[in-house]
N, CA, C and O atoms as a GROMACS GRO file, in nm:
protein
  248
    1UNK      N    1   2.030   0.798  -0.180
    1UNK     CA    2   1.892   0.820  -0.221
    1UNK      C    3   1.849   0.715  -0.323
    1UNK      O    4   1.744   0.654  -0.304
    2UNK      N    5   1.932   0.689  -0.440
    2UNK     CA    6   1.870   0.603  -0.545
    2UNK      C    7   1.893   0.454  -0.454
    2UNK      O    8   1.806   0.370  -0.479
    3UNK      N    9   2.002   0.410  -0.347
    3UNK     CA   10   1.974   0.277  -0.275
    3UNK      C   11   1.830   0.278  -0.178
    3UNK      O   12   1.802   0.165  -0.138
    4UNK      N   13   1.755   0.364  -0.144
    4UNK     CA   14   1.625   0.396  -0.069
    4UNK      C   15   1.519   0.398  -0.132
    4UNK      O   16   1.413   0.368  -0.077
    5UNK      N   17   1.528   0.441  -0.287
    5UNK     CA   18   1.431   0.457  -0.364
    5UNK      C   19   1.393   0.338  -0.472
    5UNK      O   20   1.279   0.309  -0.509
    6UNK      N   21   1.529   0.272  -0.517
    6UNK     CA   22   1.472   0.127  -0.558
    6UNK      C   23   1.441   0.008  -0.476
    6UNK      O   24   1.396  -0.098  -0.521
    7UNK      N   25   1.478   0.042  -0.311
    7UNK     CA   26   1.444  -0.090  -0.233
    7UNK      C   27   1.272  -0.063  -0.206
    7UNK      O   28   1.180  -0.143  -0.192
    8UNK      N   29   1.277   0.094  -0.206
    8UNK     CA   30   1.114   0.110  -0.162
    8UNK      C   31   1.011   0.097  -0.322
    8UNK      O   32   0.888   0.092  -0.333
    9UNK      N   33   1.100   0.095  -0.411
    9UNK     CA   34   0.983   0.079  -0.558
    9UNK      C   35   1.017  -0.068  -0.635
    9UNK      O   36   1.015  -0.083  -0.757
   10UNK      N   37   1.044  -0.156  -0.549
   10UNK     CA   38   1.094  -0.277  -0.577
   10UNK      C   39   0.922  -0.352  -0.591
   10UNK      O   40   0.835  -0.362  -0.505
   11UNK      N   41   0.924  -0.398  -0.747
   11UNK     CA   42   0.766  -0.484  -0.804
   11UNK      C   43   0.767  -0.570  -0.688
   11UNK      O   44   0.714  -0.528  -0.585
   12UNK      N   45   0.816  -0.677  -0.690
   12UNK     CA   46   0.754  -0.774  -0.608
   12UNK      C   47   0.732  -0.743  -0.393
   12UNK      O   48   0.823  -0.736  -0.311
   13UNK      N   49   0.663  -0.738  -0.381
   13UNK     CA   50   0.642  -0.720  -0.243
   13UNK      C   51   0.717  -0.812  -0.088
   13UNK      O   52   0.745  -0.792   0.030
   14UNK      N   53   0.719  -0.917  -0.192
   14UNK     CA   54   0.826  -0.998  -0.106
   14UNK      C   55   0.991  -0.951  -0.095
   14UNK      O   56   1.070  -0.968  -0.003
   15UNK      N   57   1.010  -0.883  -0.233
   15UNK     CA   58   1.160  -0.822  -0.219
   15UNK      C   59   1.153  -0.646  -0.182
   15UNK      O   60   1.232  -0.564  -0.136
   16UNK      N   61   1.078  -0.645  -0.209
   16UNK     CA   62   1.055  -0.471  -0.117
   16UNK      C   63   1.084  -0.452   0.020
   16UNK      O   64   1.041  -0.531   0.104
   17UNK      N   65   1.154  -0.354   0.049
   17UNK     CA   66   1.182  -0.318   0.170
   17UNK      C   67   1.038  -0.303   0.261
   17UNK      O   68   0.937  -0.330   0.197
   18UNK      N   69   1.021  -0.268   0.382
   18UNK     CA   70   0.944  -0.313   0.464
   18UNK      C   71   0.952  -0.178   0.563
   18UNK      O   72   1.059  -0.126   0.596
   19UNK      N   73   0.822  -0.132   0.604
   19UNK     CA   74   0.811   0.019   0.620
   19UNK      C   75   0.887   0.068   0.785
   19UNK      O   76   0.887   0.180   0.834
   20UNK      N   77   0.943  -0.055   0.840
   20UNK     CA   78   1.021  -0.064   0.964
   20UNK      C   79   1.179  -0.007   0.903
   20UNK      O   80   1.225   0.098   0.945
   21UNK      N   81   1.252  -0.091   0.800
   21UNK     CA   82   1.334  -0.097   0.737
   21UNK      C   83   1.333   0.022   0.664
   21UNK      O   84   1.448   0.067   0.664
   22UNK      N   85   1.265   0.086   0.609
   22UNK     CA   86   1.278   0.200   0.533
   22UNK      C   87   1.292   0.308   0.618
   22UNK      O   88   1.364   0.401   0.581
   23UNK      N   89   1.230   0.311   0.736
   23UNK     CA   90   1.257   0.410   0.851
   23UNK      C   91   1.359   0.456   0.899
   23UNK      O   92   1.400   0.569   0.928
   24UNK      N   93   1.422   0.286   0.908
   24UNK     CA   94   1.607   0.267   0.942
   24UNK      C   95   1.707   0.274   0.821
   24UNK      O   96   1.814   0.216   0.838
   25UNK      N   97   1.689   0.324   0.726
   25UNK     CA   98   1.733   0.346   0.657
   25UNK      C   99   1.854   0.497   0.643
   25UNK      O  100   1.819   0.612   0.670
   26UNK      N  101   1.961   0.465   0.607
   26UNK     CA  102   2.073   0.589   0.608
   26UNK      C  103   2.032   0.683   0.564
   26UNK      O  104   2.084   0.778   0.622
   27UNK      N  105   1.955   0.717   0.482
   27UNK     CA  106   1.905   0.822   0.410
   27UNK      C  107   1.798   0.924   0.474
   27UNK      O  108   1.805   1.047   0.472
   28UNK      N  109   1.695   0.841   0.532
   28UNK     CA  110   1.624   0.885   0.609
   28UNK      C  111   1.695   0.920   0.764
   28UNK      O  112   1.606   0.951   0.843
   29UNK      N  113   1.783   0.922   0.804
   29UNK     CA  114   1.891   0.920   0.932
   29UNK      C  115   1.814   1.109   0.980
   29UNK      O  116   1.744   1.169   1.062
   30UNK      N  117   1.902   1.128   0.847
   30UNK     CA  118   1.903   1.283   0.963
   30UNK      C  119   1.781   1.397   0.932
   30UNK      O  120   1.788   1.519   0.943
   31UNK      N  121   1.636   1.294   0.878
   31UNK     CA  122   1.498   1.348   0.899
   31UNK      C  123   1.455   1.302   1.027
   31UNK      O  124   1.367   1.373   1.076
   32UNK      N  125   1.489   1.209   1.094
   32UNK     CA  126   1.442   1.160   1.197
   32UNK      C  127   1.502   1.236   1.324
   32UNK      O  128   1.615   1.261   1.367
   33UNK      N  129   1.379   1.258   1.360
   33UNK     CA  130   1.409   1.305   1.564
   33UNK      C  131   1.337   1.276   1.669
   33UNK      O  132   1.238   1.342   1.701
   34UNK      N  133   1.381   1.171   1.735
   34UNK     CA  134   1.285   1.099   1.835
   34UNK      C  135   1.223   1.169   1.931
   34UNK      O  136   1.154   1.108   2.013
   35UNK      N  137   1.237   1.305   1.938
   35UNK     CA  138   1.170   1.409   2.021
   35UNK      C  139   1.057   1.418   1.940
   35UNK      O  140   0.955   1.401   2.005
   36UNK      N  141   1.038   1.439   1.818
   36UNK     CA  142   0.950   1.442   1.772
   36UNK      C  143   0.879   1.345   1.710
   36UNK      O  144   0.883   1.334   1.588
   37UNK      N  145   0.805   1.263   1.789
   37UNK     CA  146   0.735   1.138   1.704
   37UNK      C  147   0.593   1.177   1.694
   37UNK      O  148   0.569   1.249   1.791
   38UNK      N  149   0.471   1.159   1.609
   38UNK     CA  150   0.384   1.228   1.586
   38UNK      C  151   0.282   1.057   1.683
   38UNK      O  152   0.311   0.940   1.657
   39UNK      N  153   0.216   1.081   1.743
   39UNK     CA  154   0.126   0.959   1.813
   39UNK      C  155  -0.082   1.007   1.778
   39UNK      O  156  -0.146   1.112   1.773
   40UNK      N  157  -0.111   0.873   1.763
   40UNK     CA  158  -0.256   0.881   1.703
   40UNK      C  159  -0.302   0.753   1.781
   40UNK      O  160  -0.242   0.651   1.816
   41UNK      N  161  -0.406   0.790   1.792
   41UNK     CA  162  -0.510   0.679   1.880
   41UNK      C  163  -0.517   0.547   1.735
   41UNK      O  164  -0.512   0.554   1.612
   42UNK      N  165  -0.531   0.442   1.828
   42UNK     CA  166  -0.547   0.343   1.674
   42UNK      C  167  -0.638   0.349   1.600
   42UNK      O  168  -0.732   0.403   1.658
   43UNK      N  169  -0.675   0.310   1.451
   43UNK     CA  170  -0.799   0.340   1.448
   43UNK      C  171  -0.868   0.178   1.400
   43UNK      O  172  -0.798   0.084   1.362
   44UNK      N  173  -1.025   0.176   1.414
   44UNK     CA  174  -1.103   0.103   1.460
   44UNK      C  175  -1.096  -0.016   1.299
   44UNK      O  176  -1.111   0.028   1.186
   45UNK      N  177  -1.072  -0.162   1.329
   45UNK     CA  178  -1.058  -0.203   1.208
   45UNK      C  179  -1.188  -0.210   1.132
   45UNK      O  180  -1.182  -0.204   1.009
   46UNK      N  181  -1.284  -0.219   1.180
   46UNK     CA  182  -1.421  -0.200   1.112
   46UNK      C  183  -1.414  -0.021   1.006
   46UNK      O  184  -1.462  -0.028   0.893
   47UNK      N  185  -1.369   0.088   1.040
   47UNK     CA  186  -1.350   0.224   0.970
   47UNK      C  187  -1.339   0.136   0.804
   47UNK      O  188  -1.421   0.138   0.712
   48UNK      N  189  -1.211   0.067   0.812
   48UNK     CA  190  -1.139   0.024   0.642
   48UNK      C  191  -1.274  -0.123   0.625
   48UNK      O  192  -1.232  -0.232   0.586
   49UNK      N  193  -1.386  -0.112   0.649
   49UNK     CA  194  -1.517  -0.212   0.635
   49UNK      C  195  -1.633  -0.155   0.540
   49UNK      O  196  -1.748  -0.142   0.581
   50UNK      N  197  -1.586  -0.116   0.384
   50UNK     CA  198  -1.595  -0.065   0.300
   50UNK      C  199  -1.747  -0.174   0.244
   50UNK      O  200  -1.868  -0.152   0.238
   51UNK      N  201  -1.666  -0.282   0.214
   51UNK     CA  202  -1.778  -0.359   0.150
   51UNK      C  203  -1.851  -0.468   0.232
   51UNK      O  204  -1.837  -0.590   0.220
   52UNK      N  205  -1.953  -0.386   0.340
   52UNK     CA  206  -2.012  -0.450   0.410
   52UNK      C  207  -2.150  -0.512   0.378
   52UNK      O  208  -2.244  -0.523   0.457
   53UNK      N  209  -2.147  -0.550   0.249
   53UNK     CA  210  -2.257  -0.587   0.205
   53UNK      C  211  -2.376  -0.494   0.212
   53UNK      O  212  -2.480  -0.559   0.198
   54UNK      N  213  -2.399  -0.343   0.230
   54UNK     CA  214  -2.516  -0.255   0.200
   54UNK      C  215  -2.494  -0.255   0.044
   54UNK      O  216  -2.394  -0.287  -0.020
   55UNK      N  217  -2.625  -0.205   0.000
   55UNK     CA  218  -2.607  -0.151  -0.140
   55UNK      C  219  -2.570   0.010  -0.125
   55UNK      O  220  -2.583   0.098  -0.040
   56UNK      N  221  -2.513  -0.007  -0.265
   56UNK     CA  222  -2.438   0.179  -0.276
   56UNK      C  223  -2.480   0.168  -0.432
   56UNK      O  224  -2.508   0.067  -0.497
   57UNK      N  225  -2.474   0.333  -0.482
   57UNK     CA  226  -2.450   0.354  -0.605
   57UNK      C  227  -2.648   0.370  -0.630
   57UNK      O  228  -2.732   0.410  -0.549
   58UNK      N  229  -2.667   0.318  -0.785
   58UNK     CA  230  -2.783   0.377  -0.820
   58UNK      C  231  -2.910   0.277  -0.746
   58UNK      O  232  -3.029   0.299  -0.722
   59UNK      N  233  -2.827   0.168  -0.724
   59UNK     CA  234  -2.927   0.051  -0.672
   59UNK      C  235  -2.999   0.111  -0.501
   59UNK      O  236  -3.108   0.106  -0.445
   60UNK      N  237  -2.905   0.149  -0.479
   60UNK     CA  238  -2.910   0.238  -0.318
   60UNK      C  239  -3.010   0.358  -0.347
   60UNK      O  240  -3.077   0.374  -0.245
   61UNK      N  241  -3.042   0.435  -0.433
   61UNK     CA  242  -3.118   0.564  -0.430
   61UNK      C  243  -3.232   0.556  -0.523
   61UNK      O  244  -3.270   0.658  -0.580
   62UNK      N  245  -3.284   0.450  -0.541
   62UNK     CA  246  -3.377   0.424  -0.609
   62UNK      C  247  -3.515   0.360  -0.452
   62UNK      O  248  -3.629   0.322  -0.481
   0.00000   0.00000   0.00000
C-alpha cells in the first residue's frame, strides 16, 4: 500500500505513476474483476469547454 500510494502522490507529474500503471498495480490486484468493468459512452470534448468566451458572473446579469 505505502509502494502505491507514494508512486500515485509523487509532486512531479513526470515521475508519477500513470493511471494505466496504477491499475496494474499489486495492490490494486485483488479489487479488480474483469467481469466487472463499468463502460460509459465517451463524453463530448466540447462538455470540459468552460471558457468559451460568453460572459458569466455579474457582467452576465446585468
Amino acid at each position: 500500500a505505502i509502494d502505491f500510494l507514494e508512486k500515485c502522490l509523487t509532486f512531479s507529474p513526470k515521475r508519477r505513476i500513470e493511471v494505466g500503471e496504477a491499475l496494474q498495480h499489486p495492490y490494486l490486484a485483488p479489487y479488480h474483476d474483469p467481469q466487472d468493468e463499468p463502460t460509459a459512452e465517451p463524453i463530448d470534448p466540447s462538455f470540459f469547454d468552460f471558457d468559451n468566451g460568453e460572459q458569466s458572473g455579474k457582467e452576465a446579469l446585468k
